[in-house]
N, C-alpha and C positions, 0 to 999 in steps of 0.2 A: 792650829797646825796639827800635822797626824802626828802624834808620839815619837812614829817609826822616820819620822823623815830631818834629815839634817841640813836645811837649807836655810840662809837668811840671806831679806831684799837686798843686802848688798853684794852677796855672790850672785845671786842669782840676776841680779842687771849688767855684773862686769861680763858673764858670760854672753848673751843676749848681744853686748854691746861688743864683743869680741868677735863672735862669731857675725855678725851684720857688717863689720869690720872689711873681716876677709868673702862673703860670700853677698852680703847686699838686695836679700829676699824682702825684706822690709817694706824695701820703695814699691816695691810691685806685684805684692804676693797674686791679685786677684787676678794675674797672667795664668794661673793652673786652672784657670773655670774652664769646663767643657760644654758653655753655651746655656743650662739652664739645671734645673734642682736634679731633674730627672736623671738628664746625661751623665751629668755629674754620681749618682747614686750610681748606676748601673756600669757608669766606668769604674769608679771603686769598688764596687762587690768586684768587679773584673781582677783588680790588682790583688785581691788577697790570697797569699801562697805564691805570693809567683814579682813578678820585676815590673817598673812600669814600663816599660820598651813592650815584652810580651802582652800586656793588660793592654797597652794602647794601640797594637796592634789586631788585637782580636775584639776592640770596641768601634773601630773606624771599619773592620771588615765585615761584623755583624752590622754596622750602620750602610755598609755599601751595598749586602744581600738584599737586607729589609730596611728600606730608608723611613717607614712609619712604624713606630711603635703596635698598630695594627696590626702590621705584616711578620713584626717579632710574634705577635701573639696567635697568630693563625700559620706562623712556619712551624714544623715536623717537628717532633723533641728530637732527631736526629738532624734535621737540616741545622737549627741554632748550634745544639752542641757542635757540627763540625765546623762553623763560623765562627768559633770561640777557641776551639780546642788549645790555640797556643798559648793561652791563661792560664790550664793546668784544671782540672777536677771540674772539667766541660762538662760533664751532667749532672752533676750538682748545680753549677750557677745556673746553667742553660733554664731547670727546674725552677730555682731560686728568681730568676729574673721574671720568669712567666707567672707564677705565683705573688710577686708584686705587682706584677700590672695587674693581676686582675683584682688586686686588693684594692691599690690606686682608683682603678675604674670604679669601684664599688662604690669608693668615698668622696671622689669629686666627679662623677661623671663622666671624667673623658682621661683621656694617658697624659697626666701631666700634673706638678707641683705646686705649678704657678700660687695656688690660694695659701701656701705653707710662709710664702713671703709675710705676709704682714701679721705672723702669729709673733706672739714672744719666743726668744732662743729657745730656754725650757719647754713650752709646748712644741716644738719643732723637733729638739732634739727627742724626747719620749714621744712622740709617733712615729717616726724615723725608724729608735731605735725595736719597736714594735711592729716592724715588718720583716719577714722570713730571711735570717741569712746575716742582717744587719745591728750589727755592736757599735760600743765609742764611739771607735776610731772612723767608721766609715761616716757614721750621721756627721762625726766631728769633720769629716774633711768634704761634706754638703755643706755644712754650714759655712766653717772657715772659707771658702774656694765660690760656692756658687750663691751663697746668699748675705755674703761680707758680713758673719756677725760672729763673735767672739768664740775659740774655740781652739784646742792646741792638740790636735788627733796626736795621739800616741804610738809609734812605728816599733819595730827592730832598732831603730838609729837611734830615734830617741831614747828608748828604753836604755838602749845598752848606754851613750853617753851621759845618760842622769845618772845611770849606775855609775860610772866609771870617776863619775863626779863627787860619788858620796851623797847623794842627796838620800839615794832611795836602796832600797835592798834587793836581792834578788826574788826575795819572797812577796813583795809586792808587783801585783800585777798591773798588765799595761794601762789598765780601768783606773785603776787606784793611782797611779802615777798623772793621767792626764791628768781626773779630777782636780787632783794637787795642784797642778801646773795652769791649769784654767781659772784656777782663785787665785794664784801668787801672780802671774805673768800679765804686767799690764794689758788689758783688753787691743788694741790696736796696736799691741807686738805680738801675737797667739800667732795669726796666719804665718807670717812673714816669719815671725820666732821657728814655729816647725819648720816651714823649708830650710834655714840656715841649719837648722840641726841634722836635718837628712843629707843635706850637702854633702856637711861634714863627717859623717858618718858613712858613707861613699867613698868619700875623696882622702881622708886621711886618719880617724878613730874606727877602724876597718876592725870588723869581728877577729881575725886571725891578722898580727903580727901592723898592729895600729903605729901611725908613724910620727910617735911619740915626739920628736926631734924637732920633728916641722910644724906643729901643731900647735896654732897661738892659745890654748887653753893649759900648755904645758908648765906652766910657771902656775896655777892657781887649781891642778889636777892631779888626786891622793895617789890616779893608778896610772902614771909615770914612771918609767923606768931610765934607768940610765942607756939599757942596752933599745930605747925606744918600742920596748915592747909593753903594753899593756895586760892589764888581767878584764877577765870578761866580766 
């Protein structure tokens, strides 16, 4: 275990098992797939910086200009960018997305992931994370989401509630955290594990003014307040 980190299997299952409790991601996590490796990558490079409401709006609108991966790659740097823009830093991904297909194309022939299925996690995840744009978090939520295999992407939600847990510190980052969280966290709780954690980190351990009160992690959580408010 990392030095810096203060967690042991049995906090870390009661949580797990609390949060599944109230939110129930577990039974179904592989409902967030967006149909294949591909889709799934370029909707998450989509989400970064920005909400998934906006990312999955400007993923379904750039699929409805250019329905073939082709027609992304042979539209304008301006036509994409403005099929994306409500993602946020549209000429970057715009760039970023075109710059993987053509790397994609390079390595299998045609715009598409399909041969990454039957590799091991680890060589999946390091090719992945060895294309333009793409960290942890996004390779981790192709994996977890569109290829069902072990993997606990690290967010804003989660970050802040491991913090807010004690497990980790602010000084370690969101890399450093998953890592952790993808060795301790049973393999076939990781997907399902993240989503409850996002939930709740949404719905009730909110960056500003968390609601402490209502919140079944409150009885076994250091940054608890009486007045219901957390520390960040």
């Amino acid at each position: 275990m990392n030095p810096t980190t203060t967690i042991d299997s049995y906090a870390l299952l009661a949580v797990l098992d609390h949060l599944e409790a109230v939110w129930g991601m577990e039974a179904h996590p592989l409902d967030r797939s967006f149909g294949s490796p591909l889709d799934g990558l370029v909707a998450t490079l989509l989400s970064q910086n920005t909400n998934d409401r906006n990312s999955e709006k400007a993923f379904f609108e750039m699929k409805r200009q250019f329905p073939s991966w082709e027609e992304v790659v042979e539209a304008t740097g301006s036509a994409l960018v403005d099929a994306i823009r409500i993602a946020g830093l549209a000429p970057t991904k715009a760039s970023r997305i075109k710059e993987i297909l053509a790397r994609i194309k390079a390595d299998f022939g045609f715009y598409g992931l399909e041969p990454i299925r039957g590799w091991k996690p680890r060589k999946v995840r390091d090719y992945l994370e060895s294309l333009p744009g793409i960290g942890p978090k996004t390779a981790g939520c192709v994996l977890a989401f569109e290829l069902g295999m072990p993997s606990f992407p690290v967010d804003t939600h989660v970050a802040r509630i491991t913090r807010r847990l004690g497990w980790f510190t602010s000084k370690q980052a969101p890399a450093e955290i998953q890592a952790e969280l993808e060795e301790r966290v049973p393999a076939q709780r990781q997907a399902g594990g993240h989503l409850n954690f996002i939930l709740h980190g949404r719905n009730t351990c909110h960056a500003r003014k968390p609601l402490c009160s209502a919140c079944i992690l409150a009885g076994i959580c250091p940054a608890r307040t009486s007045a219901g408010l957390g520390v960040s």
